[in-house]
C-alpha positions in Angstrom: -30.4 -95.5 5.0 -31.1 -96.7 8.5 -31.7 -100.8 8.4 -34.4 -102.8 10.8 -33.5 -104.3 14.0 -34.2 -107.7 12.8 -31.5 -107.4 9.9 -28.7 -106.6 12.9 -29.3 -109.6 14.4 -25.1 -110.3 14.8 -24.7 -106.9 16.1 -26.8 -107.0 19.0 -25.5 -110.3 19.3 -22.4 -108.5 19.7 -24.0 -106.3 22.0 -25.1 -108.4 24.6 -22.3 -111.4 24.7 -19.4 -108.2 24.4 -20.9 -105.5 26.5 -17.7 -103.8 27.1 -16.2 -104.2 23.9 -19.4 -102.3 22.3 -19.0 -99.8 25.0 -15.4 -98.9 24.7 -16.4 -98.5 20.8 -19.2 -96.2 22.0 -17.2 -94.2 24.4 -14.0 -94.1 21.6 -16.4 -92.9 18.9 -17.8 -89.8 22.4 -14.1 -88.6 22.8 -13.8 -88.4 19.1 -16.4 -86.1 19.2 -18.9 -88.5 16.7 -21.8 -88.4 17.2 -24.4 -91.5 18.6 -26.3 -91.3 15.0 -23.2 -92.7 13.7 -24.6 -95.8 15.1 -28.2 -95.6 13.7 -27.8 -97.9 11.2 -27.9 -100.1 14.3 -31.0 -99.0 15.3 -30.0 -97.9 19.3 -33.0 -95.6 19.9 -33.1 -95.7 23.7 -30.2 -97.8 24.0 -32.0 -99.3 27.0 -28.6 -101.3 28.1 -26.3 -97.9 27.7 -25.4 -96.4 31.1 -25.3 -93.0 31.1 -22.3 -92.0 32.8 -19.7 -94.6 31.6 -21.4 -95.8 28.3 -21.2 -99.5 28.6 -23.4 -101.9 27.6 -25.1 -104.0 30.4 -25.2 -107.5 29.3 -28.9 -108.8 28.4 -30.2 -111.4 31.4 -31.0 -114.6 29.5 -33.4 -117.0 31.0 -30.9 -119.4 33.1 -31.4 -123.2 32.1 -32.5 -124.8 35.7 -30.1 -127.7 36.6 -31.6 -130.5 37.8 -30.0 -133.5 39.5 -31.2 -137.0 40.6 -30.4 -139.3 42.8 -31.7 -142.5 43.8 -31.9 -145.0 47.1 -33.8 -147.5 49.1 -34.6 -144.9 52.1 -35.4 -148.0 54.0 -35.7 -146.8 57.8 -35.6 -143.1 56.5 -33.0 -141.3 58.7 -31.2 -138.0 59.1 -28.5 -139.5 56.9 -30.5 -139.8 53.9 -32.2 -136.4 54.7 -28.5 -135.2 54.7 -27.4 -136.6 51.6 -30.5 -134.9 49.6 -29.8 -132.1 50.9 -26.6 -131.7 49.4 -27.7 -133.0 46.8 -30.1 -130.8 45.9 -27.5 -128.0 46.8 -25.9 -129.1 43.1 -28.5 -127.8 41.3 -32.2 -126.3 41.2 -34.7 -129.1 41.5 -33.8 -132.6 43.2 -35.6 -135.9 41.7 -35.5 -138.8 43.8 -35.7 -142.1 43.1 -37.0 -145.0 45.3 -36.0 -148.4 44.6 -38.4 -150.7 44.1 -39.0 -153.5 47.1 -38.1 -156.7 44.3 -34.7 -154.4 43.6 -33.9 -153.9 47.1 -34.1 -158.2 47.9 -32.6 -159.0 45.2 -29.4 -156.9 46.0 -29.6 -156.0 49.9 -32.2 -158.4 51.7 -36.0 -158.0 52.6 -36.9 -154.0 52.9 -38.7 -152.9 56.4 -40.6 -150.8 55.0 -43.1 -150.5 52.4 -43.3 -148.9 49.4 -45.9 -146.4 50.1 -44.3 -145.7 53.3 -40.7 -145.2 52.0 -42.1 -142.8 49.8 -44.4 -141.0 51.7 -41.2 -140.4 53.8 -39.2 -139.3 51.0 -41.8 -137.0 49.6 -42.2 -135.1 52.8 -38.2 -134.1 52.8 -38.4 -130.2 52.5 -35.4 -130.7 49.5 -37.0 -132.9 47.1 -38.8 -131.4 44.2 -40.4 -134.9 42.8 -40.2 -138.6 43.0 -39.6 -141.5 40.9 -41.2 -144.6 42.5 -40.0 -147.9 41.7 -36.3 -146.8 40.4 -33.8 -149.5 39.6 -30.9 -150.5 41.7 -28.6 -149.6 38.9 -28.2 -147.2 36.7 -28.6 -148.9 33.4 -27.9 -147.3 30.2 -31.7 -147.5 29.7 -32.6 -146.1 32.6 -30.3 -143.4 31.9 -31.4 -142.3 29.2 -34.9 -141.9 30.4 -33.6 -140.2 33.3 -31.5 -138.0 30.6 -34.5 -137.4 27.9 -37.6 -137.7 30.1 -37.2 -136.6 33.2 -34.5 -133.7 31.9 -31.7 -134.5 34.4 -28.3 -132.8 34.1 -26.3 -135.0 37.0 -26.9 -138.2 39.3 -25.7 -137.9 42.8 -24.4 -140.2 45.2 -22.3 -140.8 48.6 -18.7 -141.2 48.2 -19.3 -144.8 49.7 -19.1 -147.3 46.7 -23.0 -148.9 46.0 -21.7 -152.0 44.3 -24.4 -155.1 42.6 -24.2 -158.5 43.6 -21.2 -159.0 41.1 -19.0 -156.5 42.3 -19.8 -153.7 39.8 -20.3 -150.3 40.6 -23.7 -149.6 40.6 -22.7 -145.7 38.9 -20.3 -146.3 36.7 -22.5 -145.5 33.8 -23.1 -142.3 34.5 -19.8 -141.4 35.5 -18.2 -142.7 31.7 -21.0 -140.5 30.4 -19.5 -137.6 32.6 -23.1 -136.6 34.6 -21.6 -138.1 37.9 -21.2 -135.8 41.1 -20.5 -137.1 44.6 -21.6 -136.0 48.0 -20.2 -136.7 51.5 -21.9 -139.6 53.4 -23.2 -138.8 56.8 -21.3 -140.0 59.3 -22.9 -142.0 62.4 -25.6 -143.5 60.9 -27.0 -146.3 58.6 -29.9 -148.1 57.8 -27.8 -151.5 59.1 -27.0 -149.3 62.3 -30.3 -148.9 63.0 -31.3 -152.4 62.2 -28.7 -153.2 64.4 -29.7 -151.0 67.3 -33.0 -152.8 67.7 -31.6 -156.0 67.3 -29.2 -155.6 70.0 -32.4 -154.1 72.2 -33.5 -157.5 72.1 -30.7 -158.9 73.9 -31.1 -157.1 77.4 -32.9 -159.9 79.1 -33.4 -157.0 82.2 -35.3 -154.7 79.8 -38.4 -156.8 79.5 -38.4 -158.8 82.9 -36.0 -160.7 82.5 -37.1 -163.3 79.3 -35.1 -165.2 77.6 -35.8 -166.5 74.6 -32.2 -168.4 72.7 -33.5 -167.9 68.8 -33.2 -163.8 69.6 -30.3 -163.1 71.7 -27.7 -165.0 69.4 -24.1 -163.5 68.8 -23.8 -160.3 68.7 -21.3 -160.5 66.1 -23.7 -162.9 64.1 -25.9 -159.7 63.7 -23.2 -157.3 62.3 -24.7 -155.0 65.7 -21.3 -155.2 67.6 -21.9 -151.6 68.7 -24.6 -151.0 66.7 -26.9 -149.6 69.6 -24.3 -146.7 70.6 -25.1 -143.8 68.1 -21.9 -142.6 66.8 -23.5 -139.9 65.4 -21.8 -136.5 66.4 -24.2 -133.7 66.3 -22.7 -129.9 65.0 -24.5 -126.6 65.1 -23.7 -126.2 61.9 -26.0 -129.1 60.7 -28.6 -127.8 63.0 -28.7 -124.7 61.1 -28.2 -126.8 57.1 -31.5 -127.9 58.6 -34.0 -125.0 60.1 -35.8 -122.8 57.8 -34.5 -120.1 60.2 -37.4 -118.4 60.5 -39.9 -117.1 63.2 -43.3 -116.7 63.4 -44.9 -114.1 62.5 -46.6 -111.5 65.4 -50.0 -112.4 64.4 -49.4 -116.2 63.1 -51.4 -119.2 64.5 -48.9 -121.2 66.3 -49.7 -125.0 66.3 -47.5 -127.2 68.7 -47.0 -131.1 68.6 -45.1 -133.0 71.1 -44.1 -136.5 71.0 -40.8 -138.7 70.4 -40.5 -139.4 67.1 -38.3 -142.4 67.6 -37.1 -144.3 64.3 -38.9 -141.3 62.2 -41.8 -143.0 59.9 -44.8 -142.4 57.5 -47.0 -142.1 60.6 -44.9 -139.2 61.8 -45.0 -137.3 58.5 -48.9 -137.5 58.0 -49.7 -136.6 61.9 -47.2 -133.5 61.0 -48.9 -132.8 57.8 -52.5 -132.8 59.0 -51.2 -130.6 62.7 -49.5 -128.2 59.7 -52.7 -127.5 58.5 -54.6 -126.5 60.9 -52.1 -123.1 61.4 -49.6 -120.9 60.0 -46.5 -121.9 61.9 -45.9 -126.0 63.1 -43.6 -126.0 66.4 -42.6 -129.5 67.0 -41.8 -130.2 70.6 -39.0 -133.3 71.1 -39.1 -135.0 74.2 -35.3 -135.9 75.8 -33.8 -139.6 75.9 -34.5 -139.5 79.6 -38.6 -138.6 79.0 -38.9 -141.2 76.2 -37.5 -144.1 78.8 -39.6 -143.0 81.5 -43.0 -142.1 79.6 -43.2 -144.4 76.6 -44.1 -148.2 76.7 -42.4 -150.2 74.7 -43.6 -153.4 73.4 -41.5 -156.1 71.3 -42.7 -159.0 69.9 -40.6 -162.3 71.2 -41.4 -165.8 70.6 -44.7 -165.6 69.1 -46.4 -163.0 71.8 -46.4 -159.7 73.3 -44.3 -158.5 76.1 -45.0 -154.9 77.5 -42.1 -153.5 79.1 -42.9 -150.8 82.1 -40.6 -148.4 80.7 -38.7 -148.5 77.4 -35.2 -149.5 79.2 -32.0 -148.4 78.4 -31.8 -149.0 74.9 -34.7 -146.7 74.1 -34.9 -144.3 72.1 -33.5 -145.9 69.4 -32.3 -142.6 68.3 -31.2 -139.9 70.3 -32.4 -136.5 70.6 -30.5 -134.8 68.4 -30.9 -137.8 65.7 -34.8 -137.6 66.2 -34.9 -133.5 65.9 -32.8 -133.4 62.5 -35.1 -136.2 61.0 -38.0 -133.9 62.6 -36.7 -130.7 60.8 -35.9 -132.5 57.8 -39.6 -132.6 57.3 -41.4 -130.1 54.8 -44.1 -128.7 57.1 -42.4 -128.6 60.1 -41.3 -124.6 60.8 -39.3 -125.2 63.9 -38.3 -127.6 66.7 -38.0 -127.0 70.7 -35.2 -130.0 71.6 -35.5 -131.7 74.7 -39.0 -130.5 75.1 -41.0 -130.5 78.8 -43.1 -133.4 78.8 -46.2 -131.2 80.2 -47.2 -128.6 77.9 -47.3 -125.6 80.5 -48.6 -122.1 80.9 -45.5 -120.8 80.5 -44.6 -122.8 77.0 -47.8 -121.9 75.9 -47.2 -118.2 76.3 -43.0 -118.3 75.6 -44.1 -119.6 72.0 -47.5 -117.6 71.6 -48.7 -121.3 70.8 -52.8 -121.0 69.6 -53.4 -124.6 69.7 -52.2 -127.7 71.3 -52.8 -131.2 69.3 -52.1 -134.5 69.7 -52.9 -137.5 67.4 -54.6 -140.6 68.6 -51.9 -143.3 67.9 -49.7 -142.9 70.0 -46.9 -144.6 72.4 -46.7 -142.4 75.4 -48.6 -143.4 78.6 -49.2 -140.7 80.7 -50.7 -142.8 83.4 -46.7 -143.4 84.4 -46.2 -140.1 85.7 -48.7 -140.2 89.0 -51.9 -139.6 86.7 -50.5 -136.2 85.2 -52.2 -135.1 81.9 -49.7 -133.4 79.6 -52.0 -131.6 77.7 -54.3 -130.4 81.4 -53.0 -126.6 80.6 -54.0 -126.5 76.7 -57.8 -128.3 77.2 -58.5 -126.0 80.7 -57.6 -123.0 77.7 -59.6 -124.2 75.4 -56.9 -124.9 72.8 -56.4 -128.2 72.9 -57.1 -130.7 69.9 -57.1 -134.5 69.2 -56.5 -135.6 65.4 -57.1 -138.3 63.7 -54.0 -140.3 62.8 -54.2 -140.7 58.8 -51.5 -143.9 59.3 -51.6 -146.7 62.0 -47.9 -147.0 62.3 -45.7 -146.9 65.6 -42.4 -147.0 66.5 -43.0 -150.2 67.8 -44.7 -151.4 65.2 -41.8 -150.6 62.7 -39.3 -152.4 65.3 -41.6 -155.4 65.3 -41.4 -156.1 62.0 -37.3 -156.5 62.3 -37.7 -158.1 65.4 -40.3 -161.2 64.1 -38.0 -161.5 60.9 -34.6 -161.3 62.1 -32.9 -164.0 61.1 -32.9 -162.5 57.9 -32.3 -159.5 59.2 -29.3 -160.6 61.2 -28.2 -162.2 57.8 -28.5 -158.7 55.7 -26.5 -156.9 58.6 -24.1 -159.6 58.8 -23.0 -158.7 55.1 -24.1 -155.2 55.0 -21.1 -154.8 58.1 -18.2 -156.3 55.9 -18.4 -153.3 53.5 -19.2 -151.0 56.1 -15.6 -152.4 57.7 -14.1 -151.9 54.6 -15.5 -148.4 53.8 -13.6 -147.1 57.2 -10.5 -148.9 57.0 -10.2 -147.0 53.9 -12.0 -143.8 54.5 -10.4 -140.6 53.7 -11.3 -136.8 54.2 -14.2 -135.9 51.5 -15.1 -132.3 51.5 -18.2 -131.0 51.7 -21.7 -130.6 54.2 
């Protein structure tokens, strides 16, 4: 009497969570000389998971859950830092969930926010790691927020730097979800910070020789005041190795259109990621080209806003960029549409470019900082628009580098104030810093 396959449900069972145990039966009962129909009452017509020549069981694939982590942060000045941590992050598991806190969380515990909401996560959302965003996430982990974060949005572990994020009273911000034992840590990035940054344009302020020599007493201040000691040397160390954590590391293919943007990309913003965006779509392959520290000073105008009015400086001075090349092109490459990167790209978009990187078209959006005039009336882009492949787009967002600094720069007393605090932990964090593994 042979039984159904449904009634054997504990021997397949057996089957497929003790392949070799089944097999060694199989290939016990062979040398015995028995034959397979021993086993009918199992029901193994085709044995579909037998091999033939050693008669073991292959262990049936089962669907694999899909972890997915979260993690959460202000992203305020988006940098290659944050762009790091998610990274890893999202190296824990299978889909990343990000959380932005909201701007009323962010004053409450760390001081006004630069940027808007809408900005921080348009920024966030354009990461080539994150899989979906939470807007308006609290500061701290409550068990409430947890739990959603648990039941709702299916989340396995919450992630975070292995720099303490403590509230207003001292707690740690995490310690909920470490007690509940769905805590992982990443390694901070070293070298940079939202404060640094904050910091680096402060401290631009300072140079009376960068704009013509104006002073004005409410903006130099102490140094010290500002928590900036420092601040506007980078003290970021760039690897190959995090080059590579960050390019898709791939070409084009031989018959892909090729679309190439050039520009600075100083203090990376929402501006930057639409303008990328929109150039994306207009090809198959987006080639970013970064201009050097030394073509940024010389070909960008700067403007800062001090005391009430508008000072245009004839070149950006020595303390711009505020981030350096290799800071700009990670936050560049970080982005989701962006294919690949040329570093320290020529300011004029030659022949020779054109044909190195089979580039089809050549676009530029129309808000912008650089002022071509500068370099004896040359025209970048002459090469691309006498070839017919040259494009102007429409910027989707009216933001600038300079625009972003102004905004820290007309409110930074309390800007001074937030770094001011924000550099006794981060004095604290090194003093006791110790080796964290990881990338």
């Amino acid at each position: 009497m042979t039984m159904d396959y449904e009634s054997n449900n504990w021997i397949w069972d057996g089957v497929y969570n003790f392949p070799h145990l089944f097999g060694g039966l199989m290939l016990t009962a062979a040398l015995l000389g028995l034959s397979t129909s021993y086993f009918g009452v199992i029901g193994l017509p085709h044995l579909p998971y037998l091999r033939s020549d050693l008669g073991i069981f292959y262990k049936k694939k089962r669907d694999k859950k899909r972890i997915r982590v979260y993690m959460d942060g202000c992203f305020d000045l988006m940098h290659y830092g944050h762009a790091n941590a998610l990274r890893q992050a999202k190296a824990l598991g299978d889909e990343l969930v990000v959380g932005v806190v909201s701007d009323e969380e962010i004053v409450a515990n760390k001081g006004p926010p630069v940027l808007s909401m809408e900005e921080r996560l348009a920024l966030v959302s354009g990461l080539k790691w994150v899989d979906e965003v939470i807007a308006n996430a609290p500061y701290a982990i409550t068990e409430q927020f947890m739990h959603k974060l648990f039941n709702d949005y299916k989340i396995d572990y919450i992630i975070h730097g292995d720099d303490p994020c403590l509230l207003p009273d001292g707690t740690d911000a995490y310690a909920l979800a470490k007690r509940a034992g769905r805590y992982k840590q990443i390694k901070r990035t070293e070298g940079v910070s939202s404060t640094d940054i904050v910091g680096r344009i402060l401290s631009s302020t300072k140079d009376e020789k960068a704009c013509g020599g104006h002073n004005d007493a409410s903006v130099k201040g102490d140094r010290n005041e500002s928590g900036s000691k420092g601040a506007h040397l980078s003290q970021f160390l760039p690897t190959s190795r995090r080059i590579v954590q960050f390019s898709n590391g791939k070409a084009p293919g031989p018959n892909a259109r090729v679309v190439y943007i050039d520009g600075a990309f100083d203090l990376f913003h929402a501006g930057h990621v639409e303008i990328l965006k929109s150039a994306r779509q207009l090809g198959d392959f987006l080639l970013v080209g970064i201009h050097d520290d030394h073509t940024v000073r010389y070909f960008y105008l700067d403007a800062l806003i001090l005391n009430q009015f508008m000072v245009n400086c004839k070149h950006r001075g020595k303390h711009c960029p505020i981030m350096h090349l290799h800071e700009r092109s990670l936050s560049v490459l970080a982005c989701r549409c962006v294919d690949e990167v040329i570093i320290g790209a020529p300011w004029e978009v030659t022949k020779d470019v054109i044909t190195t990187f089979n580039i089809s078209l050549v676009v530029h959006g129309t808000c912008s900082e650089n002022n071509s005039s500068l370099a004896g009336e040359i025209d970048p882009y002459s090469v691309p628009k006498s070839m017919g492949i040259f494009e102007l787009l429409e910027s989707p967002k009216n933001i600038t580098t300079t625009s972003v600094a102004q905004r820290i720069i007309a409110n930074h007393e309390a800007y001074m104030k937030r770094n001011a605090k924000k550099a006794e932990s981060e004095k604290k964090y090194y003093a006791e810093k110790k080796y964290v593994s990881g990338d």
